[in-house]
N, C-alpha and C positions, 0 to 999 in steps of 0.2 A: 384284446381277444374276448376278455369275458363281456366286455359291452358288447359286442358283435353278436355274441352268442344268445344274450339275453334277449337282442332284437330277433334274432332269429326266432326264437321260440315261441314270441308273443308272434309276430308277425307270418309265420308260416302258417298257424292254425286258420289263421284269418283269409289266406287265401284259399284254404279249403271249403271255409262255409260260405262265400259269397263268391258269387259270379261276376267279376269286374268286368265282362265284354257284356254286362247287360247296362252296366251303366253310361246315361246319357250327357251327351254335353252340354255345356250351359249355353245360353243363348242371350238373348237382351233381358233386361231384367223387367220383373211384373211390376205393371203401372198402377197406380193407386185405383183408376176404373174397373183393372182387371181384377186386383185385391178386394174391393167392395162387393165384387158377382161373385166374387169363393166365399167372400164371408155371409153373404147374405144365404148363400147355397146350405152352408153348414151349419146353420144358427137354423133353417127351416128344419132340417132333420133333428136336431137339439130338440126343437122346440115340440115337433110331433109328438118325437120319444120321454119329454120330460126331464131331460139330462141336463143338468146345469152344468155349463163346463166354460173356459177360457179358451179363444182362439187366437192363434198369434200367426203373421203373415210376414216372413222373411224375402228378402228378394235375394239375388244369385250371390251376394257378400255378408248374407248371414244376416245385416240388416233390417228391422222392425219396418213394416211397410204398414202395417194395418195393426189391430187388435180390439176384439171386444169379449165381454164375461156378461154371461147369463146372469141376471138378478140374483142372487141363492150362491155364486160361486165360492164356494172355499178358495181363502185367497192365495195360496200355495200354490196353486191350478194358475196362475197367472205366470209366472216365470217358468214350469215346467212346460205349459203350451210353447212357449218361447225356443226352452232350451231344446224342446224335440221339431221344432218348425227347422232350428238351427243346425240341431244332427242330420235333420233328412235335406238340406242341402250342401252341407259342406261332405256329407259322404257319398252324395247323389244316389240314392235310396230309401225307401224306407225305412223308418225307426224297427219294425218287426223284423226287419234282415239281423238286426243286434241283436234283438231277442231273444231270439233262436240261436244266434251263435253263442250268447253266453251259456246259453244253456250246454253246449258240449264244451264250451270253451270258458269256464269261470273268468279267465286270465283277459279276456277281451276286456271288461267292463272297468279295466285301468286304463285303458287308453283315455286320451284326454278326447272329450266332445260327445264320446259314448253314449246314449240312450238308449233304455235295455230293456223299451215298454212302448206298446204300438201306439200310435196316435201322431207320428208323423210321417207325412207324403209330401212328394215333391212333386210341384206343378208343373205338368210338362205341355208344352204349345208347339205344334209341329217337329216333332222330333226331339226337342229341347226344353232343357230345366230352363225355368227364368224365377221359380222362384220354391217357397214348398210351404206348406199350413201345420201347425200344430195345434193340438188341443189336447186339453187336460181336465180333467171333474170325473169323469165317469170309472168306466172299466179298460181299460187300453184297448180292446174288440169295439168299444163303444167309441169311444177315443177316434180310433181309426175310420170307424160308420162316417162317422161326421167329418174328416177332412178326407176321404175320399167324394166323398158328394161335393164338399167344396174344391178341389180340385179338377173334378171330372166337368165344371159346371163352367169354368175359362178356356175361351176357345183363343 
């Protein structure tokens, strides 16, 4: 009973800050061609803005498909680009939907796979995730700049 209850507590909050009928189904997973147009998409915006950041490219199994780091990256920015590429598909949303919910929700940010800072999206192609981008270096606003442009950039 008291396990039961503990789920409940954590778990109830969570349906109040996120909208699960917005989230999309998976679809076939993104191809290294398609991985190469996001990353090149989001390394041009990097590069405008001067943000040295890491970009990691998951397909629909959480799986490494791509990845590269701006000259200058602090290398910590390398596996968080990852682990937020990873949250925004295994939860099929964006990293900033956590965000936000730890923020009324402290108790969220124990869940396993959590990311609780923006900078990952998931790449959606006709209706469907196939795969999502993360990055890491900058501001998590900034963060986000840059894998929505690579996202937005895969048809």
């Amino acid at each position: 009973m008291k396990k039961l209850l503990s789920t409940l507590i954590v778990c109830v909050p969570l349906l109040t800050f996120v909208n699960f009928s917005l989230a999309q189904d998976y679809g076939q997973s993104i191809t290294t061609s398609q991985a190469k147009i996001a990353a090149a998409a989001a390394v041009q915006v990097m590069n405008e803005n001067g943000w040295k950041m890491a970009l990691s490219i998951v397909d629909t199994g959480g799986h490494l498909v791509y990845f590269e780091k701006v000259q200058g990256t602090q290398f910590a920015s390398i596996q968080v680009s990852m682990t937020k590429a990873q949250a925004a598909v295994g939860f099929r949303r964006p990293t900033r939907a956590w965000a936000q919910g730890i923020s009324n929700n402290p108790a969220l940010a124990t869940l396993p796979g959590v990311v609780g800072s923006p900078g990952g999206v998931p790449i959606i192609v006709n209706g469907q995730i196939i795969g999502a981008l993360g990055c890491s270096g900058d501001t998590g606003d900034n963060d986000e700049i840059a894998c929505e442009a690579g996202a937005a950039a895969v048809e």
